[in-house]
N, C-alpha and C positions, 0 to 999 in steps of 0.2 A: 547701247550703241547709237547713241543720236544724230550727232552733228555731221552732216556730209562736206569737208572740206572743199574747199573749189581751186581747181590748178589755175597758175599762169593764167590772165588773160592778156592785156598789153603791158607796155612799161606804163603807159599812163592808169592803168586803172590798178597797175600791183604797186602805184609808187602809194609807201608811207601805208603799207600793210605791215603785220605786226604779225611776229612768229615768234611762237614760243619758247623760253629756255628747257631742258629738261630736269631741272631740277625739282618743279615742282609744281601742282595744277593752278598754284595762282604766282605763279613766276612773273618777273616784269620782262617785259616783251621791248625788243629790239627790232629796228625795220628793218625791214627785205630787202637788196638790192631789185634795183625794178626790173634787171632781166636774169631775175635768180627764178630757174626752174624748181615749181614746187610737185613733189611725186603726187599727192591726194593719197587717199589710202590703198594700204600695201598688204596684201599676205607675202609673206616667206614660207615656201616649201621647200623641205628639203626631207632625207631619211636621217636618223641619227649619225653623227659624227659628220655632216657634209660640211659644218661651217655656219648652221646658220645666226647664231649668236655674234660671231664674229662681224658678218656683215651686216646684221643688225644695227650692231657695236657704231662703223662706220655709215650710214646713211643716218642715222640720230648727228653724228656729227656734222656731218654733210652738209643736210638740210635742217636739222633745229626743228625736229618732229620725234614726238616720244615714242617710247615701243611701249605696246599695251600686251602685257602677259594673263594670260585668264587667272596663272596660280597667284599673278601678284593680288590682282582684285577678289581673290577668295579672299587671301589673307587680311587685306586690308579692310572686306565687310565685316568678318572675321573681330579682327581687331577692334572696328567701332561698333559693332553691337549693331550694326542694322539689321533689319527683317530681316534682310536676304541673308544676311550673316549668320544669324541667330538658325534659320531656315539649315541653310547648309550646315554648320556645326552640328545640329541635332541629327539630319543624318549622315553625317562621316563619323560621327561616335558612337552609332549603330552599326558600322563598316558598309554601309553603303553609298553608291557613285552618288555624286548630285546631280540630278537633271536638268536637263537642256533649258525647260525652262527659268529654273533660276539663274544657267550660265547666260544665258540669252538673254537677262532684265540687268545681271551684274554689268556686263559689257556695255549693253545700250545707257545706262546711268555713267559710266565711266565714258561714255563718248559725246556726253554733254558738257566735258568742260573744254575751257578755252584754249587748251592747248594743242588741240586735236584740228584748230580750221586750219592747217594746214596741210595736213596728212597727218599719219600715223604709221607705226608699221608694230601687224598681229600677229602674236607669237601664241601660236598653240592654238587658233581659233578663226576662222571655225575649221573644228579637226572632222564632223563628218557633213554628208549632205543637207541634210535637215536643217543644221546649224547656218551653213551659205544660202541656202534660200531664205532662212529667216531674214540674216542679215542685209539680204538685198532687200528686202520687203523693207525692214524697218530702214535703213540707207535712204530707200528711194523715197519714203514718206517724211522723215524728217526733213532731206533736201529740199524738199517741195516747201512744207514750211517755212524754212532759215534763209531759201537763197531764190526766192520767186520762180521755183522752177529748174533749175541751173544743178542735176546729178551728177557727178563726178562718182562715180562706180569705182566700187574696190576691183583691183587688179592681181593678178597670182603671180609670182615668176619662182618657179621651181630649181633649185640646186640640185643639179644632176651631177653622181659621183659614182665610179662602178663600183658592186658589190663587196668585192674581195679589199679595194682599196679600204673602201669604211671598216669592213671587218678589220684590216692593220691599223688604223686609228682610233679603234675602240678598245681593243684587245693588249695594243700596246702604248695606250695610255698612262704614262703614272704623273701622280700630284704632292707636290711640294707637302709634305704634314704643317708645316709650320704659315710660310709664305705663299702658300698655294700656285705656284708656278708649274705649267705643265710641260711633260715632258712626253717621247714617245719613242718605244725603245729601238723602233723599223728606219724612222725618220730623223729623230731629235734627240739621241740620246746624252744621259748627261754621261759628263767624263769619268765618274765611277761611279760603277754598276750599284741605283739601289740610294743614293747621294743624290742631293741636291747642290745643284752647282753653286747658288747663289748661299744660302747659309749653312749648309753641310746637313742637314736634317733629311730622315731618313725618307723616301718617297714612298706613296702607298698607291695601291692596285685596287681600284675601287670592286666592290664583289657583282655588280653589275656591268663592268668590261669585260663580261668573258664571251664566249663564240658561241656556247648555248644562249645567253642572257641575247648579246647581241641578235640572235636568229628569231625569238620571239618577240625583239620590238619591229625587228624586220616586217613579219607578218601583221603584225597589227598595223604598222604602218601603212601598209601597201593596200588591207581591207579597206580601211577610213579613207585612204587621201586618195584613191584613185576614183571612186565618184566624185570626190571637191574640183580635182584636176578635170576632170572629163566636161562639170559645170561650169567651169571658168573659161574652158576649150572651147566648148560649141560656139560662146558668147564674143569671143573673140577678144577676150580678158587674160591671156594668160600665154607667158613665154617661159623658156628653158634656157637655162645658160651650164656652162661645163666649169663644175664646181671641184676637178683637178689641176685647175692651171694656180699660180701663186694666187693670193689673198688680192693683191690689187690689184688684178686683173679680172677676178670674178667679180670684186668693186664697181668695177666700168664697166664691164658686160652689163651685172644688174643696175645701172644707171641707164644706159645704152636700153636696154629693153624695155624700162619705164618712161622713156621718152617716147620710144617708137610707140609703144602699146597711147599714148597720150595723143600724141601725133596723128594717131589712126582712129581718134576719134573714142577711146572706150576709156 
């Protein structure tokens, strides 16, 4: 996690800044409008099924700032054979977690390339305390390095959804076998029971949407992120938006909160 992106300062100092495409870490880069708000970096909170891939989905489009996933960057040390790679591999084929410190060297190497000065937005990390204090530490020392001084701090804004609702979005989940299209039998369902509307193939019920499956990420959820949340709270880093209103409306909220949170200085 190296590079600490820097938001907005004028039109004159953002003109003929260069922001990443998401395509890839050495993408060719396109200028900024000089009074295009840039987020800096982002956590997304939220509990299972609240949305947060979705609006992940759109603020990458928004802003032209990648999502950084911890399991993408396993995969990919994974895949090229690096130390960390090699490191991890050996013990996941022991069946054991891999530690913080290798996720914590994976991430800070993945936030040294160029497409991250602009923000980012972190998916799955840091999921407990440990992890955000690191990263503030390592954020605030590379900053100092890269940008004379000039931290732009990660920011939290949480997707808030009530309980029972996520439970009907999890539980009554099904997915295209074919097309992978999703569907939800409370909210979305398709026109024959079990079909997929789009090419007729049958839809499957994954074995982890069920109300026990659901209950135990519940809890694990709520050990790990409630100290992250409480760390980004005191700091004055971290908003709540109501993650039951339509999709483009939670959109604007989490824009709406990452400007105020900016605005106010964190």
């Amino acid at each position: 996690m190296a590079s600490l992106p820097r938001v907005a300062e004028s039109a004159g100092a953002r003109a003929g800044r260069k922001v990443a495409t998401l395509t890839s870490d050495s993408a060719e880069h396109i200028p900024a409008p000089a009074d295009h708000f840039l987020p800096g970096p982002v956590l997304l909170l939220g509990a299972p099924g609240v949305g947060k891939g979705t609006q992940a989905q759109s603020l990458m489009a928004g802003y032209k700032i990648p999502q950084i996933s911890t399991g993408d960057i396993l995969r990919d040390n994974i895949a090229r054979g690096t130390d960390l790679g090699r490191a991890a591999k050996g013990l996941m084929d022991q069946g054991q977690l891999v530690p913080d410190g290798i996720v914590n060297d994976m991430v800070g190497a993945r936030l040294t390339q160029p497409d991250v000065d602009d923000g980012y937005i972190l998916d799955g990390y840091p999921r407990t305390l440990g992890q955000a204090e690191w990263l503030d530490a390592h954020l605030s020392s590379t900053a100092v390095k890269r940008s004379g001084g000039t931290v732009v701090p990660l920011v939290a804004v949480n997707i808030r959804v009530d309980e029972n609702e996520l439970l009907r979005r999890i539980t009554g989940r099904r997915i295209c076998s074919a097309c992978k299209h999703i569907y939800n039998i409370y909210s979305k369902p398709p026109k024959h029971e079990g079909i997929c509307d789009l090419d007729g193939s049958p839809l499957l019920h994954r074995s982890d949407d069920t109300e026990a499956a659901f209950t135990e990420r519940m809890k694990a959820y709520n050990t790990l992120t409630a100290p992250v949340i409480e760390h980004y709270s005191k700091q004055g880093r971290f908003r709540e938006v109501d993650g039951a209103q339509a999709v483009e409306q939670v959109t604007a909220a989490i824009e709406s909160a990452l400007k105020q949170l900016r605005q106010a200085g964190a």
